[in-house]
C-alpha positions in Angstrom: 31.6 -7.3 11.3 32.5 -3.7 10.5 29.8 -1.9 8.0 32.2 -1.5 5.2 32.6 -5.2 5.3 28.9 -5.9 5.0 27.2 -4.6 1.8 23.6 -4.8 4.1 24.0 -3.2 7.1 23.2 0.4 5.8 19.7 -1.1 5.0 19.9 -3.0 8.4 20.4 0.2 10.1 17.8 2.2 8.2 15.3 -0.4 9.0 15.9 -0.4 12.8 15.7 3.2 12.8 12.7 3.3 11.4 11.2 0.7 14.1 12.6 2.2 16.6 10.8 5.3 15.7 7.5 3.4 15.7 8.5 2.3 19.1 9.0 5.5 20.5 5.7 6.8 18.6 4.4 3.8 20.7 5.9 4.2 24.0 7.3 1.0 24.1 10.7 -0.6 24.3 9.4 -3.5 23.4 11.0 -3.1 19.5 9.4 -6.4 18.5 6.2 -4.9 19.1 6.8 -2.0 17.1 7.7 -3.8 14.6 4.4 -5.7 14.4 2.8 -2.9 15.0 4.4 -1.4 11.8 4.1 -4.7 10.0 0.2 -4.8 10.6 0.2 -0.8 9.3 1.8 -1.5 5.9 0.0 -4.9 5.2 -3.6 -3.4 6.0 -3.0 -0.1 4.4 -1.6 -1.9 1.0 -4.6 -4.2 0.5 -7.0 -1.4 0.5 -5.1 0.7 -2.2 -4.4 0.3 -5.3 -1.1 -0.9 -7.6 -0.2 2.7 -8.3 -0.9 4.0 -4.9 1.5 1.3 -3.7 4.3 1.8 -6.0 4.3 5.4 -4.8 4.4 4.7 -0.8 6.8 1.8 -1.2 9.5 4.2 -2.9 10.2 5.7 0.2 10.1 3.0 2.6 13.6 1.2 3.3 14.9 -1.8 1.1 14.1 -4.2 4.3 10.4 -2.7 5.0 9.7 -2.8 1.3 10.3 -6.6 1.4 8.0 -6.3 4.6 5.6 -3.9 2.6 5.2 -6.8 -0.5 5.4 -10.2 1.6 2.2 -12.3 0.7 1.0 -9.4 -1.6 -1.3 -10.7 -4.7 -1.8 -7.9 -7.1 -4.8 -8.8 -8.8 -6.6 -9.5 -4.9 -6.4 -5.5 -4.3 -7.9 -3.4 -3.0 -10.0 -5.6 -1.3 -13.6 -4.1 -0.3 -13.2 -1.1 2.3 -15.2 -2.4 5.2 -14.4 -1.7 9.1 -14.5 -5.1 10.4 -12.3 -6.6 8.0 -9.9 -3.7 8.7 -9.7 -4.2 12.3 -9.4 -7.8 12.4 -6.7 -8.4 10.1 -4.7 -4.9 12.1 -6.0 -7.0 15.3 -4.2 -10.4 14.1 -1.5 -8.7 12.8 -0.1 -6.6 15.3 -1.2 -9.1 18.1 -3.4 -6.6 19.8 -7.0 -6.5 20.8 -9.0 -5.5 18.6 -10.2 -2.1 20.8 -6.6 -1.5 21.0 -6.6 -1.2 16.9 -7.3 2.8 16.3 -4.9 4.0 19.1 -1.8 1.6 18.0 -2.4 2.7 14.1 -2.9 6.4 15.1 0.4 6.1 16.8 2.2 4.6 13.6 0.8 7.3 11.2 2.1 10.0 13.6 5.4 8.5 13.1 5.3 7.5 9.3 4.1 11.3 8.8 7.6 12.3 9.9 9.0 9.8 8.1 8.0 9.9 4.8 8.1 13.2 2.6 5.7 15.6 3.5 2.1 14.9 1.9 3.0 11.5 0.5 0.5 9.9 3.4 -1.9 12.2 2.6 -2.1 10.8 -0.9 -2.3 7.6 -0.3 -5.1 8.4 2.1 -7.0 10.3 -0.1 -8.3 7.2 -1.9 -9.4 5.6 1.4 -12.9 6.0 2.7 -13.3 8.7 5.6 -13.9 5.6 8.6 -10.9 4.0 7.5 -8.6 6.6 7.7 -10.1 7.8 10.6 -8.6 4.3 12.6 -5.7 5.2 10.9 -5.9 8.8 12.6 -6.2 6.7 16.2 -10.2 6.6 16.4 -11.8 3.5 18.1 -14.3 3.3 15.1 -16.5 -0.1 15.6 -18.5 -2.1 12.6 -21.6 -0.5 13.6 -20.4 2.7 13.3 -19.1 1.4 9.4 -21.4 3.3 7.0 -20.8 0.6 4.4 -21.6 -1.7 6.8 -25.3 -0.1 7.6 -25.8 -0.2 4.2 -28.1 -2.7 2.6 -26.4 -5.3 0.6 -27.8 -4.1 -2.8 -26.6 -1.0 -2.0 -23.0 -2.2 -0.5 -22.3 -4.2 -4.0 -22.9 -1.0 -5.8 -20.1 1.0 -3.9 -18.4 -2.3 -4.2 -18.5 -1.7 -8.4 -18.0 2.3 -7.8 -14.7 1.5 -6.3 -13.5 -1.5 -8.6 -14.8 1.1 -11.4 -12.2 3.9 -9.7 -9.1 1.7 -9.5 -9.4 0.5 -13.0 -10.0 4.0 -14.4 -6.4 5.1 -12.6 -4.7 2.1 -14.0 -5.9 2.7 -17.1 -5.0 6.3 -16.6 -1.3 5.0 -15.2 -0.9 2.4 -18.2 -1.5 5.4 -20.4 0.6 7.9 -18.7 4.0 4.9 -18.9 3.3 4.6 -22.7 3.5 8.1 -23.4 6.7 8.3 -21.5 8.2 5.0 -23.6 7.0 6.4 -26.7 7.5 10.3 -26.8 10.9 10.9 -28.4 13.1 14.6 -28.3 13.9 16.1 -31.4 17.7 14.9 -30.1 16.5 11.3 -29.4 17.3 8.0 -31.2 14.9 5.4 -32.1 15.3 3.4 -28.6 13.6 0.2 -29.4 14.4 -1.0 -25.7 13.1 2.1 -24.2 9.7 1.5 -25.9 9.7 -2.5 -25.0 10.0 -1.7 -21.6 6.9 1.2 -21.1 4.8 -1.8 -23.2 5.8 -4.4 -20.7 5.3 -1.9 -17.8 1.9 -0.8 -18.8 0.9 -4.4 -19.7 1.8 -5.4 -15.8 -0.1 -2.2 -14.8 -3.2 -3.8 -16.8 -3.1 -7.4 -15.4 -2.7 -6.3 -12.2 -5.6 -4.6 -12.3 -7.5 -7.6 -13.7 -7.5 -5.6 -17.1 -6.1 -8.2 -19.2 -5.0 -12.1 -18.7 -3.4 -15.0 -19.0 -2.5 -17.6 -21.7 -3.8 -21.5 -20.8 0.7 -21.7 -19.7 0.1 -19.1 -17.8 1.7 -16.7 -20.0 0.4 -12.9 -19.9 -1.6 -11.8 -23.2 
């Protein structure tokens, strides 16, 4: 079927071209790899950042790999707690590879995404990951013993545990805040816009209860 004819194939196309880049990162032909190799990137990276972090990284990514990027995502579930084993086994599962195999096979995604995305965006979302994470993600064959979290006693793990909880709600509170001021700040040339300010409330409300900030009505209504 010629493109014009099918309203998808330009996001088809970006898509492929995108895997096929992970493939060559990879040195593979094998594109099915690739793409679980990609797959395993996205879906470990987005459960150990936060709402805001992910809006920001999925805005670049292709209308196909963002339906990739969200599959199975639960909001209120992330980030989940930043430790080593965890990381490697779900990259491991993911990506169908042993698990020794985990640092060089992410390494080689990140070296591709990095040309992919717009300069610095990775490096933002990295910055709020803990230095032995990104450094798998930088291709090192980090193990659980070598996890600093992990050598920490427990007392002293559930306190880093609240330290980073503590973070991610300050920056949505800090994001819910931020959309408000945008819905409700009006130019001396504006118009009331009832609908404008509707639509920061809702947006900052969703910020909130993803974040665990606020809940849900007995019907499951948000409140």
């Amino acid at each position: 079927m010629p493109h014009h004819d099918d309203p998808f194939a330009p996001a088809v196309q970006t898509a492929r071209d995108w895997v096929r880049a992970v493939a060559d990162g990879l040195e593979t032909d094998d594109r099915a790899f690739a793409y679980r190799a990609l797959r395993a990137w996205l879906h470990t990276v987005r459960d150990r950042i936060g709402v805001a972090a992910s809006a920001h990284l999925t805005a670049q990514l292709p209308e196909l790999l963002r339906g990739v990027y969200y599959e199975g995502w639960v909001p209120s579930h992330v980030p989940v707690r930043h430790r080593t084993a965890e990381f490697i086994t779900q990259f491991a599962r993911e990506a169908d590879i042993a698990r020794d195999e985990v640092g060089p096979v992410a390494g080689a995604v990140t070296t591709e995404l990095s040309q992919l995305f717009s300069p610095g965006q990775l490096n933002r979302v990295f910055a709020t990951l803990p230095m032995h994470l990104y450094g798998i993600l930088c291709g090192a064959r980090l193990t659980p013993d070598e996890d600093p979290l992990e050598q920490q006693p427990a007392t002293d793990r559930l306190e880093v545990d609240r330290l980073t909880s503590l973070e991610y709600r300050v920056q949505a509170l800090g994001d819910a805040v931020a959309v408000l001021t945008r819905g409700l700040e009006l130019l001396p040339i504006d118009a009331s816009d009832d609908t404008r300010t509707t639509s920061a409330a809702q947006q900052a409300h969703r910020i909130l209860l993803a974040e665990g900030l606020v809940g849900a009505d007995p019907y499951g209504r948000e409140r």
